[in-house]
N, C-alpha and C positions, 0 to 999 in steps of 0.2 A: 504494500500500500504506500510505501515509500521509498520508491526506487533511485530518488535524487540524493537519498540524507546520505550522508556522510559516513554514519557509523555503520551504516549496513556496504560499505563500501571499499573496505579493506582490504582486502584481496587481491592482489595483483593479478590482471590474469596477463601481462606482458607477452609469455611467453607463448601465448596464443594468437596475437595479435589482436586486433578489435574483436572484442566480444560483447554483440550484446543479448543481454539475459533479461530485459524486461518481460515481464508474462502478460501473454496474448488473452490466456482465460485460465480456469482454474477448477476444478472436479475437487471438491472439500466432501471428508466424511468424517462423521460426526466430531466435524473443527471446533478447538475451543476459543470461541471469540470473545471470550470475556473472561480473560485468566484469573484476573483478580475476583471475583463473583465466587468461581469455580474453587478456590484457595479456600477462601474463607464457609463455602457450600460443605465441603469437606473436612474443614478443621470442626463444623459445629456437629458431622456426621460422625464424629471419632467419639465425641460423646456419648452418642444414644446406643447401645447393643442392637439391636434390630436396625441402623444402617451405617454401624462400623466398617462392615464386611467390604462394603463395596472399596471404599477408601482408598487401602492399599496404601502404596509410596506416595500419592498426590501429593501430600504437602512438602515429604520431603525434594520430591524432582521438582515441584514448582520453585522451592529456593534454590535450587542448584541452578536451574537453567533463568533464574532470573536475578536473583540475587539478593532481593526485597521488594515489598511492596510496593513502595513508591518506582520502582521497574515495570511491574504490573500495571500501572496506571497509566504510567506515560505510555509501554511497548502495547497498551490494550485495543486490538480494534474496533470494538463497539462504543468505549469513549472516545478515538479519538475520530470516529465518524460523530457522536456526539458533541465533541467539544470544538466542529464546524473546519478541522480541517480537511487543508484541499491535500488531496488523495487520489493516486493511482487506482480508480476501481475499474480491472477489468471482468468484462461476462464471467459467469461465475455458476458452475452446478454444486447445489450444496444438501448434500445426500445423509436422513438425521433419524435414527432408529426409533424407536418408542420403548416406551416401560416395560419390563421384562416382570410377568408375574408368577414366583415357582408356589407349587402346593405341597 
């Protein structure tokens, strides 16, 4: 969504010559577009017994691959479609299961 910024821009790809990697469209399954939500969705589910199970490492891999919350917020793209930035949105399928109920 932010193909110009800087930090996601690291990478040299020199040794390739001109590359460009903008995305044309985009096939999402069940993407998490609101990290931060999802963080906090999970840390409150660690509480309850009947929906601990699901949890798993979320909260640990969200701090890893983020760092902290305030990362969450800015890197999140549902705020920062909210908070009116102009954004790379290409066409986009976004493919999102439903509730699983076992007996």
């Amino acid at each position: 969504m932010r193909p110009d910024d800087e930090r996601y821009n690291q990478i040299a790809l020199d040794t390739y010559g001109h590359v460009d990697a903008s995305v044309v469209c985009m096939a999402l399954e069940w993407p998490v577009i609101n990290p931060y939500s999802r963080y906090h969705h999970a840390l409150k589910a660690l509480k309850r017994p009947e929906t601990s199970e699901w949890v798993g490492q979320i909260p640990q891999y969200h701090n890893i691959y983020w760092g902290d919350e305030a990362a969450m917020i800015e890197g999140n793209p549902m705020l920062a479609l909210e908070r009116g930035e102009q954004l790379s949105t290409p066409p986009a399928l976004w493919l999102q299961g439903g509730a699983r109920y076992c007996s």
